[in-house]
C-alpha positions in Angstrom: -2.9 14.2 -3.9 -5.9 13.0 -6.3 -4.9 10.8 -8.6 -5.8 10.3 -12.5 -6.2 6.5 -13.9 -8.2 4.9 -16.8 -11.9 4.2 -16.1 -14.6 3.0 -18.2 -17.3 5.6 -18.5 -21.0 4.9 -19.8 -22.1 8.4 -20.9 -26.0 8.2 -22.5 -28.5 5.3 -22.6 -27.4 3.4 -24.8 -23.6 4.4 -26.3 -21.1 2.4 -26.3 -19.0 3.1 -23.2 -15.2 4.6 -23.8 -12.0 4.7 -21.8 -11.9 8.3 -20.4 -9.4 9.8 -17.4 -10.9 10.0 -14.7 -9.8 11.9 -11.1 -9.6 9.6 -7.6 -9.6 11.7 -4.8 -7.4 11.0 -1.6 -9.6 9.0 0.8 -11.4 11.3 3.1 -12.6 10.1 6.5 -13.9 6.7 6.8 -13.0 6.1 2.8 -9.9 4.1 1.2 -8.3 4.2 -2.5 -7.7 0.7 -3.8 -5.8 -0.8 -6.7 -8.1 -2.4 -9.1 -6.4 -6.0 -9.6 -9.7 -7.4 -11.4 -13.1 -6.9 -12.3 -16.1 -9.0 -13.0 -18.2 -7.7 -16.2 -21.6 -8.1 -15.0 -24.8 -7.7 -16.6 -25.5 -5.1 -13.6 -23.2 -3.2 -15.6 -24.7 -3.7 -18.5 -28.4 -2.3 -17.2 -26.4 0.9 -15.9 -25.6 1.3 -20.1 -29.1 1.0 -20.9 -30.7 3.2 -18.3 -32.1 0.5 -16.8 -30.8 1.4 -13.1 -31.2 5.0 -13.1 -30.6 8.1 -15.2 -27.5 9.4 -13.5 -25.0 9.6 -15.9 -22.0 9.4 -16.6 -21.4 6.2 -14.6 -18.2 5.1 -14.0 -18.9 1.2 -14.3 -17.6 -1.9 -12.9 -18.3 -3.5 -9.3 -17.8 -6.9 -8.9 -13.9 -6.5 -7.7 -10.7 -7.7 -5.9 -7.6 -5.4 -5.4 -5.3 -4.2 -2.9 -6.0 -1.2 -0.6 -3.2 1.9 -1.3 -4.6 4.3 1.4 -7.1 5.0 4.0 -8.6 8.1 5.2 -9.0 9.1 8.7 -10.7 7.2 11.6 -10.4 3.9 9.3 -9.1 0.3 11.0 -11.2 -2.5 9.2 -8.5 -2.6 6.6 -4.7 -1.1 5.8 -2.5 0.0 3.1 -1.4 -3.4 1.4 -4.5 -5.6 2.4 -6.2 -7.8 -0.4 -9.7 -7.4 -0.6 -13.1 -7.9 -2.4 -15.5 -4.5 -2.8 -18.6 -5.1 -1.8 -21.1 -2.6 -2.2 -23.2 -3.2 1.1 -21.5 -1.3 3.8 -23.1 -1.3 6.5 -24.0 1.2 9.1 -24.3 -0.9 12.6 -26.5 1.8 13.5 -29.5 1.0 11.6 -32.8 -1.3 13.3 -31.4 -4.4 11.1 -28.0 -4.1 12.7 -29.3 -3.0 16.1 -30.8 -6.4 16.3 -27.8 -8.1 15.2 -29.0 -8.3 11.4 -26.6 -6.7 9.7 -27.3 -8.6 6.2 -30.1 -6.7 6.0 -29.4 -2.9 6.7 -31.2 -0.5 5.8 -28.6 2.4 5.5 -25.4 0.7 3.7 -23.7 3.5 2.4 -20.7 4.7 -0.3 -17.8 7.2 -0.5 -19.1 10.5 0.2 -16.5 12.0 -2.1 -17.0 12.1 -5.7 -14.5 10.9 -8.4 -14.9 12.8 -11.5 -13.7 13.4 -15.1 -11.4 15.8 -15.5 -13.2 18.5 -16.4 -15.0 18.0 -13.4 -18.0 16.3 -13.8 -19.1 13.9 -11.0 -18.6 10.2 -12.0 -21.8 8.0 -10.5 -20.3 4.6 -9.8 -21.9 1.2 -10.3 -23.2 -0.1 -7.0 -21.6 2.8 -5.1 -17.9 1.0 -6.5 -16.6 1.7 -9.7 -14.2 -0.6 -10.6 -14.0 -0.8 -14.3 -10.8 1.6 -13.6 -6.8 1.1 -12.3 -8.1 2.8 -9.2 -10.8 3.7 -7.2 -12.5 5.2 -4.0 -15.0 3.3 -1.8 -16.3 4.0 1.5 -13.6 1.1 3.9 -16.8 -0.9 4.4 -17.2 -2.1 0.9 -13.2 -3.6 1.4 -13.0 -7.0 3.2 -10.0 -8.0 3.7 -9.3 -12.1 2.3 -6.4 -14.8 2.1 -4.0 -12.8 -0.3 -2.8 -16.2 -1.9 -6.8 -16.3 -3.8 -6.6 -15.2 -7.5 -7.9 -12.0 -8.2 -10.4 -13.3 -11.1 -12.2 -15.5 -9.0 -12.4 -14.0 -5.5 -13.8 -10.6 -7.3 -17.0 -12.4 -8.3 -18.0 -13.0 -5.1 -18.6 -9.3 -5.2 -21.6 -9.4 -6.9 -22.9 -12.5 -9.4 -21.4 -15.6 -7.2 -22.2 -14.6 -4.1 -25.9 -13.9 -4.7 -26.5 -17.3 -6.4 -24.6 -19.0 -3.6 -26.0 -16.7 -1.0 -29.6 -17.4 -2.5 -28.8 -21.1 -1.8 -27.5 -21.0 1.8 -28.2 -18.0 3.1 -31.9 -16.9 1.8 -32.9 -20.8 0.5 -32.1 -22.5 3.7 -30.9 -25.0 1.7 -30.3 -28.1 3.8 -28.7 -31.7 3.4 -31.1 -34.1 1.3 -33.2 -31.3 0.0 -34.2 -30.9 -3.7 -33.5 -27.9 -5.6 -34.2 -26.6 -8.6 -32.5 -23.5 -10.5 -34.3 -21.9 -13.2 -31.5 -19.7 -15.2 -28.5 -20.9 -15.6 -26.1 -17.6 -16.3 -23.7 -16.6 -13.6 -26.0 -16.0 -10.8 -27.8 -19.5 -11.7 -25.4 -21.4 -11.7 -23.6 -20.4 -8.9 -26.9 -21.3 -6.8 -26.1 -24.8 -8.3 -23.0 -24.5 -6.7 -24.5 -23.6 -3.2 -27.1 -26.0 -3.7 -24.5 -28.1 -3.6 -22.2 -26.5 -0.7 -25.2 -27.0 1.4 -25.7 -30.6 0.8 -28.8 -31.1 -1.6 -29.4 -34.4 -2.5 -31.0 -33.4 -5.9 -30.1 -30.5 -7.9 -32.0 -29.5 -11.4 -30.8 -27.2 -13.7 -33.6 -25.7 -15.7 -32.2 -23.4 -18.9 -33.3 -23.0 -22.3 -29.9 -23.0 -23.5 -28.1 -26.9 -23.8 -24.6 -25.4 -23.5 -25.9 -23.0 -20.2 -27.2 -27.1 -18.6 -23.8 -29.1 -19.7 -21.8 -25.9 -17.4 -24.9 -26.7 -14.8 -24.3 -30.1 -14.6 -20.4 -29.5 -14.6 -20.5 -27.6 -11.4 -22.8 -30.0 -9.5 -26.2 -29.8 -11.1 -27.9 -33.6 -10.9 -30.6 -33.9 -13.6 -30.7 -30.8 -16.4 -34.1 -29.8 -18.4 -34.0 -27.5 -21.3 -37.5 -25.7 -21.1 -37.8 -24.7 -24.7 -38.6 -27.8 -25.3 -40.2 -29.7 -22.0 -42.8 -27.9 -19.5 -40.0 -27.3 -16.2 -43.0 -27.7 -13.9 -43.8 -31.0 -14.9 -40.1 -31.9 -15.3 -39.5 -31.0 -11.6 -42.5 -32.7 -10.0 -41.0 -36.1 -12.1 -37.7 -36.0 -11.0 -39.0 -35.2 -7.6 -41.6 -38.1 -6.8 -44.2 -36.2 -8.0 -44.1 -33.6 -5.4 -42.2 -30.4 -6.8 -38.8 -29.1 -5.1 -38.1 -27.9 -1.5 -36.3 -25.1 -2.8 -36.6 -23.4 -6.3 -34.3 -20.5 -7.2 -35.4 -18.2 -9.8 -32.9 -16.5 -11.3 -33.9 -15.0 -14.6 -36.4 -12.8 -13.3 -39.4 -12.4 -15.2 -42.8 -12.9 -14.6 -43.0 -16.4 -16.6 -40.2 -18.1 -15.0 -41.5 -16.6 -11.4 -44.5 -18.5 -12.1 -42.4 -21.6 -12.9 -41.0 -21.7 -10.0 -44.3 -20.9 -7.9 -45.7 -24.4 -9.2 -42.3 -26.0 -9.1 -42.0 -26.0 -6.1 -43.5 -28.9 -3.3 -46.3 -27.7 -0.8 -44.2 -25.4 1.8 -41.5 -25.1 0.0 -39.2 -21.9 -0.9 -39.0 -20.1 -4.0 -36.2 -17.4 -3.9 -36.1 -15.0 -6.5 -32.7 -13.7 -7.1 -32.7 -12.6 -10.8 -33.6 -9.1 -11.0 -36.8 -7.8 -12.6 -37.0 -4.4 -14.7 -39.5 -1.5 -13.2 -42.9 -2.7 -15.3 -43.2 -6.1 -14.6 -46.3 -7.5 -12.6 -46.9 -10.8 -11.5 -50.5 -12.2 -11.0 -51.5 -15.6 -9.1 -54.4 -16.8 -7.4 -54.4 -16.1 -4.1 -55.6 -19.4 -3.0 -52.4 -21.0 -4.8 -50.6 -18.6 -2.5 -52.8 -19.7 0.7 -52.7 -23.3 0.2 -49.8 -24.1 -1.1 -48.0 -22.6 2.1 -44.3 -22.3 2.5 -42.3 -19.2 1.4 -41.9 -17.0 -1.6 -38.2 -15.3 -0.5 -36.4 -12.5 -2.2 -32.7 -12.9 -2.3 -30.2 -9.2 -2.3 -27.2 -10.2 -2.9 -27.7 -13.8 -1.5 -28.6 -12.1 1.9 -25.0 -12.1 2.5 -22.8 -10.1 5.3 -19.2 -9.7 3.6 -17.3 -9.6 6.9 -18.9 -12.8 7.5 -19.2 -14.7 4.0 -16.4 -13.5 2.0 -13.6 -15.1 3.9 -15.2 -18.3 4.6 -16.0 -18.8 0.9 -12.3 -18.1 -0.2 -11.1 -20.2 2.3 -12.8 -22.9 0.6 -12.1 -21.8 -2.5 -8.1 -22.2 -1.6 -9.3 -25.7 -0.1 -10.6 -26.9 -3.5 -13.9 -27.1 -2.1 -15.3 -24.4 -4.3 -14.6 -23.6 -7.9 -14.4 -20.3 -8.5 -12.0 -20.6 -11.4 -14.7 -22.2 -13.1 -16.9 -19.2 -13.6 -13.7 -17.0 -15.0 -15.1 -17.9 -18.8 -12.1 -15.3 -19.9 -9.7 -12.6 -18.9 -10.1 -9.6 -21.0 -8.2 -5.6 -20.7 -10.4 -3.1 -19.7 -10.5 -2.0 -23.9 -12.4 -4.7 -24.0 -15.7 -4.7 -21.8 -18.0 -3.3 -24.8 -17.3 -6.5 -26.6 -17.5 -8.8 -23.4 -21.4 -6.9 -23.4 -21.6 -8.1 -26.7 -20.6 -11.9 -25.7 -22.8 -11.5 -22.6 -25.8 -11.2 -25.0 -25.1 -14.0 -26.9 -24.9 -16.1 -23.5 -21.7 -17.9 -24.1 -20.0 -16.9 -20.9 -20.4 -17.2 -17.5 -18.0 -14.1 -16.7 -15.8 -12.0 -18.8 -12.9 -10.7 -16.4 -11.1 -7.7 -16.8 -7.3 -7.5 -15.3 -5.5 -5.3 -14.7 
């Protein structure tokens, strides 16, 4: 029997969003109802609000999430009533050319729930990322639910639903990142600094935290960062080639995504190196270089989705070091909020004084 819960619901471009009922169907086939136990507010979310993913709303919002599965539809075995698990909302097909040649990170036909949840008078919900977890419940196709070591807390493993596990991802998976390497991060939010982090994980001898923001580079350097430069006030290129003999990094993440900061990390970077860009542009921004730069400087220029990551594969091993105290999650839980509360965690987010706001449930 469908259920009703509490969700939070962005209506127009714009509004404030509002806690409305909302109606979870019983999983079909393929699909499975989970028990929201936390939720990551993410400025993904935030863009959904403002219109700036797509125009179909209402969305139900909220993505970046750890619960516990309550039912499964037909033809379903990945996961069972009672397991813990992080949403993801890359599900993929194994049908697709990516998976058919054993590339599953990158499919090409990830899909959702194909039911709808709705208000209730009706009206089909759109949810954030295909998840919709800003609510007590919710309905996801049983491929976004990987099942992880119960004994991990909720706040931290649901970030590696989204913000975490691109910056880290961006870092191992999409970076290459290897032992001795230099790497420099330019943006030091959530995303940011969790590339630190895998920057780190992957053994980098040299890690610099690039941020206009002092209090953004002293949480940098907390969670591994080696040198920090505040570019308000010092050219980052020049920074980066000095702390790195001269030469630029091996590997520079950009994770703020704008065209000025892009070209940062274009010149910041050594002859074939990597720049990754994992912060996430809006629709009208361009990006002009000389294509000679681009011949002769060689190397890569990389984009990271959601740090090139395959759940099945990623999510586990991360919280198994997280339980092993070899990765601090905890540290990027800024604060635990209700779900009454996300409108002012936007708020906060704008004024950049948290990494993540988390809502439990």
């Amino acid at each position: 029997m469908a259920q009703q819960v509490q969700g939070v619901i962005a209506r127009a471009k714009g509004e404030p969003v509002r806690i409305e009922t909302i109606v979870v169907p019983d999983p079909g086939p393929g699909e499975a109802v989970v028990k929201v136990q936390a939720c990551g507010v993410c400025h993904t979310d935030l863009h959904y609000r403002e219109g700036g993913i797509n125009d179909d709303f209402p969305f139900l919002l909220g993505h970046e999430a750890a619960g516990v599965v309550e039912s499964v539809g037909e033809g379903v075995t990945e996961v069972a009533p009672g397991d813990f698990v992080i949403l993801n909302w890359r599900a993929v097909c194994g049908q697709c050319r990516a998976c058919l040649r054993g590339r599953p990170q990158y499919c090409f036909d990830t899909h959702n729930a194909q039911q709808k949840m709705t208000l209730t008078d009706g009206t089909e919900l759109s949810p954030a990322l295909g998840i919709g977890a800003f609510a007590e419940k919710t309905l996801v196709a049983a491929g976004q639910c990987t099942k992880v070591d119960p004994e991990a807390s909720p706040a931290a493993a649901g970030l590696l639903g989204c913000g975490v596990m691109a910056g880290i991802g961006a870092a191992i998976n999409t970076g290459n990142v290897g032992r001795g390497d230099s790497v420099a991060v330019i943006g030091c939010g959530g995303v940011g600094n969790a590339a630190v982090v895998g920057a780190g994980l992957a053994g980098a001898a040299r890690i610099i935290a690039v941020d206009i923001d002092d209090k953004k580079l002293e949480t940098a350097r907390g969670l591994g960062a080696t040198h920090t430069v505040n570019s308000r006030s010092t050219d980052p290129v020049e920074a980066v080639r000095e702390l790195t003999g001269g030469n630029g990094a091996d590997v520079v993440i950009e994770a703020v995504g704008r065209p000025e900061t892009y070209r940062q990390a274009f010149y910041a970077r050594d002859l074939a190196g990597t720049v990754v860009l994992v912060g996430v542009p809006t629709p009208e921004m361009k990006i002009e270089l000389p294509l000679l730069d681009v011949f002769g400087r060689g190397g890569a220029l990389k984009s990271s989705w959601y740090g090139d990551c395959l759940p099945s594969r990623d999510f586990p091993m991360l919280i198994d070091l997280y339980r092993q105290g070899r990765l601090d999650l905890d540290a990027f839980v800024t604060e635990t909020i209700a779900l009454e509360d996300v409108e002012k965690a936007f708020e906060r987010m704008h004024h950049g004084d948290v990494l993540r706001s988390v809502v439990m449930f």
